[in-house]
C-alpha angles and dihedrals in degrees: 000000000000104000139207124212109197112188134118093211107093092209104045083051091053085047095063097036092060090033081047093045088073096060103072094202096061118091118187103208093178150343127224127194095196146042096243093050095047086048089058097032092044092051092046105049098034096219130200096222138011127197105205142192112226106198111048131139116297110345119040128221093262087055083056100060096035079059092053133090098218130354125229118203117307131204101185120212118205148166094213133070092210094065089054093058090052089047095061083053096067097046095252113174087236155330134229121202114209135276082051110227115216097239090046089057074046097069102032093065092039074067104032078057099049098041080055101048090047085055084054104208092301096118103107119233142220120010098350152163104255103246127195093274089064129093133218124201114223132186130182107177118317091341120091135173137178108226135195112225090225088063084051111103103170151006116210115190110224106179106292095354134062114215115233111235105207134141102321093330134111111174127158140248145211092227135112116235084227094059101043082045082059096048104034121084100264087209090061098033127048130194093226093178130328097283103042137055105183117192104234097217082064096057113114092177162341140227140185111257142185123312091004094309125131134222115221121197112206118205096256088070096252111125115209123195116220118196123237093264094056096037090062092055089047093051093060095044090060102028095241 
């Protein structure tokens, strides 16, 4: 399990690495003492899990993950109480209050484990599209979530931001439709206009619509119109 250690305190970091050297299946890849640094080194290795500080100089933990592509599993390690709570907001698989205590790191891995069996090797790996398997932290205001991009029905663009279609939340987000059209499985994914990208496992149905268009209704209850030029890819797509 290639690990991540996230903290700008040297010894905290030296702590972990030697708590985290009597578990064999941990290997640490690499250490950051800064946001900036995490954000580059996170992308780039592609981790299973990260075990991340939370409060640090300049950008916080939470700025971390909002700056990621996809996130990979994150234990976070903090001083406060206040941030673990937080932390359980968001649906994080665990928290660690320093100092760590070594059944605490315990059961934090028992669950890192078996969070990992149960995604059965489908995470993709390297420089990749983001697939269905993958999450994605976001984070509008003081809310935050980690989401699964298979509980994602829809994208909608606003402006300069896209809007996050999930359960019964609808937050938005500082990303481009363009760009979330380049990163995310087309197969799974289809830009159904410019405004929308509909997640084709959510779609409840399809009519025929005006000028040779169609209307899809997704499952979530939100109907998106798609023009003749993009119903006829989705038709063959999915060999309507």
């Amino acid at each position: 399990m290639k690990v991540i250690i996230v903290d700008d305190e040297r010894l905290a970091r030296q702590e972990l690495k030697s708590m985290l050297s009597t578990f064999p299946n941990m290997e640490i890849i690499s250490e950051c003492s800064d946001a900036e640094s995490a954000i580059e080194v996170i992308d780039q290795l592609k981790p299973d899990v990260v075990f991340l500080d939370i409060q640090m100089p300049g950008k916080t933990g939470f700025d971390v993950l909002e700056e990621l592509t996809a996130v990979p599993h994150v234990v976070f390690v903090t001083a406060h109480d206040e941030f673990a709570i937080k932390a359980f907001e968001v649906n994080a698989l665990d928290y660690l209050l320093k100092p760590v205590q070594p059944a605490r790191l315990a059961n934090a891995i028992k669950k890192l484990n078996e969070n990992i069996q149960q995604d059965n090797g489908t995470r993709t790996q390297g420089e990749h599209v983001l697939s269905e398997n993958d999450q994605v932290f976001v984070k509008d205001g003081e809310k935050c979530w980690f989401v699964k991009l298979s509980d994602v029905r829809l994208f909608e663009s606003e402006g300069n931001y896209v809007r996050i279609y999930f359960n019964q939340n609808k937050p938005l987000i500082l990303r481009s439709l363009n760009y979330l059209d380049e990163r995310l499985d087309q197969k799974i994914f289809f830009r159904a206009s410019r405004k929308h990208l509909i997640n084709l496992s959510w779609v409840d149905s399809i009519e025929l619509w005006f000028n040779g268009g169609l209307m899809v209704k997704l499952k979530g209850g939100e109907q998106v119109e798609i023009s003749r030029r993009q119903a006829v890819k989705l038709k063959e797509m999915m060999s309507l």
